[in-house]
Structures are given as C-alpha cells and as structure tokens.
PLY file of the C-alpha trace (Angstrom):
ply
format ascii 1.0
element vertex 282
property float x
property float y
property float z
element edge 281
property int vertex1
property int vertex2
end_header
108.20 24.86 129.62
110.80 22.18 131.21
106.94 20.38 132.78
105.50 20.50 129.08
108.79 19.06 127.94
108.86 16.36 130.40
105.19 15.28 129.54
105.98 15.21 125.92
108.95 13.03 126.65
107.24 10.76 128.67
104.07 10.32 126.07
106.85 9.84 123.55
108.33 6.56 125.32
104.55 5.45 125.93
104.32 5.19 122.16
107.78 4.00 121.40
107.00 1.18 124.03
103.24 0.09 122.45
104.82 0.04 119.22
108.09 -2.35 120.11
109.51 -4.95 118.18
108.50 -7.56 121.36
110.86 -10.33 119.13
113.95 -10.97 118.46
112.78 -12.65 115.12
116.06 -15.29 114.81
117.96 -15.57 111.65
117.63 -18.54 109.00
121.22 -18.57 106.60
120.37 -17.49 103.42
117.27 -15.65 104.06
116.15 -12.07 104.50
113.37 -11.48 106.61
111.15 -8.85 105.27
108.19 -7.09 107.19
105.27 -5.84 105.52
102.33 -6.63 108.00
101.01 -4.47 110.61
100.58 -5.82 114.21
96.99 -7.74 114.30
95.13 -7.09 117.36
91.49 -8.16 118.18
89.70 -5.04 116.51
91.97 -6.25 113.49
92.53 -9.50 113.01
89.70 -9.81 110.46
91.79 -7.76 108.19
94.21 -11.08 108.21
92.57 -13.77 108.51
89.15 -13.12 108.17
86.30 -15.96 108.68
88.55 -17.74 111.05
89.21 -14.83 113.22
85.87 -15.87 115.53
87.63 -18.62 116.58
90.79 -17.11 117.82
89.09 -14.28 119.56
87.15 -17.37 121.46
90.70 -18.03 122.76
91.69 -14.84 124.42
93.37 -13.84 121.45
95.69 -10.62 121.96
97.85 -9.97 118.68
99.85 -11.69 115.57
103.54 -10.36 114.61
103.81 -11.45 111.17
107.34 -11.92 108.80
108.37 -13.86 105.80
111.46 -15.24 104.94
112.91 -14.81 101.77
115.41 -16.82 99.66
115.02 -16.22 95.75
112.02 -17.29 94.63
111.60 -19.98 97.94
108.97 -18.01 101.00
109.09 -19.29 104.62
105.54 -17.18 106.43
106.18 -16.76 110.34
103.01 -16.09 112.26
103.06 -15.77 116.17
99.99 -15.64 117.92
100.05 -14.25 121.92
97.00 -15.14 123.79
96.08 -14.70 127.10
97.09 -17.61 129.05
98.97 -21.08 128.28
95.39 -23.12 128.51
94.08 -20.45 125.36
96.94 -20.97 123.46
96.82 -24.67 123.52
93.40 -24.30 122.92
93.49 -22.78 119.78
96.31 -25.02 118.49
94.69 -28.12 119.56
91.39 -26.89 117.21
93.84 -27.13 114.55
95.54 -30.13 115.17
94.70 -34.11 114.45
95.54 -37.00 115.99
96.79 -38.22 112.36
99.66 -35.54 111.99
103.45 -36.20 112.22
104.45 -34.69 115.40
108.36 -33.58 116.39
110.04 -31.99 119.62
109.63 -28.62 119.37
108.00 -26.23 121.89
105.42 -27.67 124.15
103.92 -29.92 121.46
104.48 -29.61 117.64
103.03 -31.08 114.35
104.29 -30.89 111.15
102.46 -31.77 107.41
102.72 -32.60 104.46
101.65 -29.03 102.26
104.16 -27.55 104.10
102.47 -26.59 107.14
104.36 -26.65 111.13
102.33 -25.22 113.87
103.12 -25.11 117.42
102.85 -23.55 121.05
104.58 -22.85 123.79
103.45 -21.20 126.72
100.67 -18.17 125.57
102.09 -18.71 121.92
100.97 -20.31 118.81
102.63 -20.27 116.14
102.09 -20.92 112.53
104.98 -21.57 109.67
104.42 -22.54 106.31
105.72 -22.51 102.71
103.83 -23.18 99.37
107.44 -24.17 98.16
108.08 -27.92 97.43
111.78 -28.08 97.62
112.88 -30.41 100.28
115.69 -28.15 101.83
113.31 -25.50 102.25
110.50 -27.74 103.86
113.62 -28.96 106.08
114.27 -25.43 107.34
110.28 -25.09 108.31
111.86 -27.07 111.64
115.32 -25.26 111.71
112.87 -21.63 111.93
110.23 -23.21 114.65
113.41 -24.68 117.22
114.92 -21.15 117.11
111.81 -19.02 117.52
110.57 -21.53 120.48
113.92 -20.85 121.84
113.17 -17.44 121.43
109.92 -16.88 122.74
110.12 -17.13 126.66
107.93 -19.00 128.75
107.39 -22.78 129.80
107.22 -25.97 127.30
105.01 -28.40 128.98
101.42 -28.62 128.78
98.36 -27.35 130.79
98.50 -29.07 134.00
94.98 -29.86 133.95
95.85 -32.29 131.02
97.30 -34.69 133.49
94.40 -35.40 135.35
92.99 -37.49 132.51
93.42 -41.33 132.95
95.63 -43.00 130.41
93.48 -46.18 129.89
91.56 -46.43 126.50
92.13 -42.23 125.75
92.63 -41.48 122.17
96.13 -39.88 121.72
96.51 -36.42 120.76
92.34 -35.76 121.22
92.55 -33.50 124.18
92.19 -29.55 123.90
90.55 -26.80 125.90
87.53 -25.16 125.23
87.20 -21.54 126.71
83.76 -20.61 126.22
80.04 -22.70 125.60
80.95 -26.06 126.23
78.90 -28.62 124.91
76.67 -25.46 123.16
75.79 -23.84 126.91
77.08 -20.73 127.66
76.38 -21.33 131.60
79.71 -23.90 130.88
83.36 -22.21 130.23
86.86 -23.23 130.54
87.11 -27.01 130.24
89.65 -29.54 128.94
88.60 -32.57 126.76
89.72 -35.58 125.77
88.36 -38.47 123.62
88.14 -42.62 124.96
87.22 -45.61 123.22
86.21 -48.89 124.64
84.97 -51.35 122.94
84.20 -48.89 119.58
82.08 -46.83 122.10
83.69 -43.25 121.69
82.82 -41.02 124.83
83.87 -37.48 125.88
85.28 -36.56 129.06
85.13 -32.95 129.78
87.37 -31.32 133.29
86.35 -28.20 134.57
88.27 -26.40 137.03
87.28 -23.77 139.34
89.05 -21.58 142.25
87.20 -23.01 144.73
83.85 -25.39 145.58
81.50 -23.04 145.07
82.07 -21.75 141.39
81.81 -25.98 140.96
78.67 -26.02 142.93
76.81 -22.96 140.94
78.00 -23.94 137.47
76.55 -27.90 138.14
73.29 -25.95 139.46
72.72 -23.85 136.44
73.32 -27.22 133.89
70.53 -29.48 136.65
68.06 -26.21 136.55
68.53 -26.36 132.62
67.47 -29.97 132.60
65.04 -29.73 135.52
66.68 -31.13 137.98
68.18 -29.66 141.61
71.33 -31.04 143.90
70.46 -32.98 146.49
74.04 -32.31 147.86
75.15 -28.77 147.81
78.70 -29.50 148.15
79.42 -32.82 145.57
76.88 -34.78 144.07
76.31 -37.20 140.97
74.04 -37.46 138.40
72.92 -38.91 135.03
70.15 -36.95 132.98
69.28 -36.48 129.54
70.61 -33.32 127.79
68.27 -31.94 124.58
71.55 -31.35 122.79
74.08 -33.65 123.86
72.58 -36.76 124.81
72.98 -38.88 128.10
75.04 -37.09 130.52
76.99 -37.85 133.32
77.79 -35.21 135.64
80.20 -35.14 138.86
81.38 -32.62 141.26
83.95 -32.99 143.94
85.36 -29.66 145.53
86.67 -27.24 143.29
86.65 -29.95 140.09
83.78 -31.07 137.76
83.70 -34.02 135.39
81.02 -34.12 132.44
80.77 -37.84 130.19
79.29 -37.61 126.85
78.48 -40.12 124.38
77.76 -43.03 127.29
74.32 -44.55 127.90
72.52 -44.86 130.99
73.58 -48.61 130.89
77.30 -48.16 130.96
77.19 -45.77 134.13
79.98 -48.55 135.56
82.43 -47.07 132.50
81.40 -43.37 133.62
81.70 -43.96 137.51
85.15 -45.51 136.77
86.80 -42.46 135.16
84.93 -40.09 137.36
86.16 -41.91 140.08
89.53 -42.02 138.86
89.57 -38.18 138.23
87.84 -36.68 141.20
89.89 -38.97 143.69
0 1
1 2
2 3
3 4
4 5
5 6
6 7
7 8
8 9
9 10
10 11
11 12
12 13
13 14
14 15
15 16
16 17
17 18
18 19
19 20
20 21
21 22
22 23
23 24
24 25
25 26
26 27
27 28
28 29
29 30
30 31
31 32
32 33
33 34
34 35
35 36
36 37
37 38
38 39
39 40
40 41
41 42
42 43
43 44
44 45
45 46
46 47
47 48
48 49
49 50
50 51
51 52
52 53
53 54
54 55
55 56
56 57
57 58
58 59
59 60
60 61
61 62
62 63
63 64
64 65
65 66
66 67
67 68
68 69
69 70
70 71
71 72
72 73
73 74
74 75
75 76
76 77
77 78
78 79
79 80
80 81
81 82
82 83
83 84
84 85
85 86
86 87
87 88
88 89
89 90
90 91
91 92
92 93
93 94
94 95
95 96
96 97
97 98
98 99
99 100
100 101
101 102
102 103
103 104
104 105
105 106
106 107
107 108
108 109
109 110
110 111
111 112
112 113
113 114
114 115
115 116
116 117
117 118
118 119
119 120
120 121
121 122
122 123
123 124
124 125
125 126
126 127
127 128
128 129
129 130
130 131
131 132
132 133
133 134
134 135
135 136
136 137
137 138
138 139
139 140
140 141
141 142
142 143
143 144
144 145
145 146
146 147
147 148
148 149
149 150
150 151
151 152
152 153
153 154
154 155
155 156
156 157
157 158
158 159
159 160
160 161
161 162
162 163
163 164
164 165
165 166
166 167
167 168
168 169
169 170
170 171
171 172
172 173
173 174
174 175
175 176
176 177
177 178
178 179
179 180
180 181
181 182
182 183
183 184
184 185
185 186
186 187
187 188
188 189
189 190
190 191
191 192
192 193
193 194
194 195
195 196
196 197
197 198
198 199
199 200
200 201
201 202
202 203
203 204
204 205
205 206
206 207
207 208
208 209
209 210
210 211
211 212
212 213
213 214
214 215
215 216
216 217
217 218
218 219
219 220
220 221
221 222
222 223
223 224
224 225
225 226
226 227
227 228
228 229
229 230
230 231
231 232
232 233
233 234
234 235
235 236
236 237
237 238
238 239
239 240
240 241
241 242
242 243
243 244
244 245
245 246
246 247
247 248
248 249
249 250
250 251
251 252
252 253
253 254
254 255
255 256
256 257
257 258
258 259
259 260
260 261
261 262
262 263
263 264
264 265
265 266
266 267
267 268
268 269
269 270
270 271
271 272
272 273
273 274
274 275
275 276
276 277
277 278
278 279
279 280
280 281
C-alpha cells in the first residue's frame, strides 16, 4: 500500500509540473490580469490562431501562454510564444516585422505600431502585445508591459550570432531573418539566415547556411548541383554560378562548415557576388 501510495504521489507531481504556471506574468498598476485561455501547444494552436498557425509550427513552435489585462473598459492582450531555439524565435518575429516599423530597446530587438501592435523576442521567445484601445496612456503602457515581461522571461538579448557574419556595405536595415525549412522553395535546403542588399537599385539576396561540420556543407551543395545538373569538381569547397528553374541566376559557395547562396544577381555582376562571398567565407 505505502509503494501504490508513493507511485500515486509521484504521478501527481508529474502532472502538477506539466501543468505549471512557467511565468511570473508581472504586474501593470491599475490592471487585473485575467486568464481565460488554455496553454496552446502544436496539436492546438489552430484552435487560436488558425490559418497562421502553419507558419509558426515552421519555426519549431512549442506553446503560447496567453493573458489580458484589464482596466475598465481599456484591454492590454499578452501572448508569449516559446520555440525551440533563439534562431526560430527570431525567425518567426522577423516574418512579421518590416523594415518601415518604429523600433525601441526592448528585448533582443523590438518594434512597435501604430494600431496598437508591440512584438518582440528575446532568446526562444516571441512575444505579441496589443490593444484595440486608442487612448494614449494605454498605448504608452503597451512598452511599460513588454520591458517587464522581457525582464521576466530569462535568457539572452542579443541576436543570432550568425547575423553578424553579414557585411554591412549596401545591406538593407532590418531585412535579415532565418528561414528554418525549404529555402528558396527546396526542401534539400534548411536553416539559413537572409538578408537583403542594394547596389545601384539592383536588390539581391544573400542567404548563410551553417552546418556542424564540412561535410553536411558538402552534401547539401551536392543535392542543389544534382538538382540543376551539375556535380562538384571540389569535394571539399567549390564555386559556382547556374541557373535555378525557380529562383533565377544563382551563385553558390562553400567553404568548410559555411555556405553562401546570391539571388537576384546576373551572370554579369559575378564581381558583386564574389565580393560578398569573399567577404563572408573568409
């Protein structure tokens, strides 16, 4: 009988623990917080946000803790997304972001709009605040809520590292993101940062792809060549320009465990691409 109770305990705690407030959701003076969502998880996430759930399972999605803030008639929505790494998280923010938005210091990067809308992230988190209310104190206290839940949620502010490899010169501000699966429509291509240029109104892509080691590089660039025909002559880095059914001219490079992809250049301006391959692989 003691055994059986001892099980019981312990299966009790096992559900106590799955079910656990994992927030300390912070307080905002003159508003009650008020709870009447369920924790979203991947089999349910449709039940919240429906059509756009696709795109946040693409990003390693886990769950969404949900509360709203209430102050008469005035509503302040909380939504915080966990996914399953920092690069996922900025991923899915940066889908939803524009270069054109007002951005402030909160979290790793943060933008705020006009409709009432601030979204962040910080670490594995996005997170989503809003209010259909268009009193001015109330927008105000949109950025009072998002400093003390990023203070709140634990983790590092700072950006993918991966983001730093990107030169400076002639890149579009605020255009970089992540994609996690079927880059540039191929499924054999995963995991890669982007980030927008313009040179003389030419607008290009540059796509980084990071592997654990040389030879994850050196399979991946051999599946995209066999899809276009094409072999390495080099097994270990190579370089090449080829014409891609869906995407145009292509320029591909490969040095160790990294891989650079340029789209929207033309066969002509392969000085451009071999600069900022150059620049990135070396």
């Amino acid at each position: 009988m003691r055994r059986l109770f001892l099980i019981l305990s312990l299966f009790s705690v096992i559900a106590i623990d799955a079910t656990a407030q994992p927030y300390s959701f912070p307080v905002l003076k003159g508003y009650k917080i008020k709870s009447n969502y369920p924790v979203y998880t991947p089999e349910t996430l449709w039940d919240f946000i429906d059509g756009a759930a696709d795109g946040y399972l693409a990003y390693g999605f886990e769950n969404v803790h949900v509360r709203e803030y209430k102050n008469g008639k005035h509503t302040i929505k909380l939504e915080i997304y966990r996914h399953k790494d920092r690069n996922n998280a900025f991923g899915i923010y940066a889908s939803e972001r524009s270069p054109s938005f007002r951005f402030i210091n909160v979290g790793a990067q943060c933008y705020k709009t006009n409709d009432g809308s601030l979204n962040f992230f910080k670490d594995r988190y996005y997170v989503k605040i809003r209010t259909y209310s268009k009193n001015e104190k109330v927008l105000n206290e949109l950025e009072s809520l998002a400093i003390k839940v990023a203070d709140m949620l634990p983790g590092d502010s700072s950006f993918p590292k991966a983001l730093s490899e990107f030169p400076e010169s002639n890149k579009i501000k605020n255009t970089e993101t992540f994609i996690n699966k079927e880059v540039l429509g191929h499924e054999f291509l995963s995991e890669a940062f982007k980030a927008q240029y313009e040179i003389d109104a030419t607008l290009f892509s540059i796509y980084l792809i990071e592997k654990d080691n040389s030879e994850e590089v050196q399979e991946t660039a051999k599946a995209y060549l066999a899809k276009t025909g094409l072999s390495p002559e080099d097994a270990s880095e190579g370089k090449y320009v080829f014409r891609d059914g869906y995407n145009g001219d292509i320029f591909l490079s490969w040095k160790g465990a990294q891989m650079v992809i340029i789209q929207g250049l033309a066969k002509d301006q392969s000085a451009i691409a071999n600069r900022y391959t150059s620049e990135i692989l070396n």
